[in-house]
C-alpha positions in Angstrom: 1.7 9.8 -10.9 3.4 7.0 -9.1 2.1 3.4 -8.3 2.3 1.0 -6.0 4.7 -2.3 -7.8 5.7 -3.8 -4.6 5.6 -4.3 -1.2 8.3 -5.6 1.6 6.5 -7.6 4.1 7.9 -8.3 7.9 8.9 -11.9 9.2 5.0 -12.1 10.7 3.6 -11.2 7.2 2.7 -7.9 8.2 3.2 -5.0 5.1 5.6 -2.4 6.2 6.2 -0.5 3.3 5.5 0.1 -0.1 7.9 0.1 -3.5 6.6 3.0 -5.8 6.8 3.2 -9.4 9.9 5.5 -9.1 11.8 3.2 -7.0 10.5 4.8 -3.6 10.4 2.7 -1.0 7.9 4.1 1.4 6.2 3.7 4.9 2.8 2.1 5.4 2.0 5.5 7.2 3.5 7.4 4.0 1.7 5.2 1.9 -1.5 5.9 3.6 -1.5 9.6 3.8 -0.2 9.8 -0.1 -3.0 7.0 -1.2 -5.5 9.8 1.1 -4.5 12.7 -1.0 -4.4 11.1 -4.1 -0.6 11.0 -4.8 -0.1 7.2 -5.1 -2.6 5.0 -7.3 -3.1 1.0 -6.9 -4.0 1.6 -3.3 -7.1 2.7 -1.8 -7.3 4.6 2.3 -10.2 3.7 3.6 -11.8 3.1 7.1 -12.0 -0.6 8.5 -14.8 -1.4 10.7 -13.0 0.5 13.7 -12.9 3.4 12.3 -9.2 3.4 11.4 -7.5 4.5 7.8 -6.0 1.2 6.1 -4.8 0.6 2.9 -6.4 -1.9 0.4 -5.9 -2.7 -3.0 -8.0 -0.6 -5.5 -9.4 -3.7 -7.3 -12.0 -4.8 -4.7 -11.1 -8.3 -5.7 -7.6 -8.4 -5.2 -5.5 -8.4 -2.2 -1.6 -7.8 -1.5 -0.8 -11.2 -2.1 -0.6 -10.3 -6.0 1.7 -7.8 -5.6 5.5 -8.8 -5.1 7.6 -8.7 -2.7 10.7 -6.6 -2.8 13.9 -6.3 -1.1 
């Protein structure tokens, strides 16, 4: 099963995509639905406060920051 090692971020900050473990570079909307059906690990879908599907880190404690960011 693949993991989340990376991220690419755009010039507001904002996470567009993901870098997998096999060198898949993937959608936050890819990301999502794979983190939903368990296909991806180190990310976690869950609904924010509005009811939405977002993507968090799996260690409660941790945020995106820690990952890096890739080109």
């Amino acid at each position: 099963m693949e993991t989340v090692v990376g991220i690419h971020r755009n010039h507001f900050g904002e996470i567009i995509s993901f870098v997998t473990s096999g060198g898949r570079v993937i959608s936050y909307q890819k990301a999502l639905m794979e983190a939903a059906n368990g296909d991806i690990t180190g990310v976690l879908a869950a609904e924010d406060h509005h009811g939405n599907l977002v993507l968090s880190p799996e260690q409660q404690d941790q945020s995106f920051d820690h990952y890096p960011n890739l080109f």
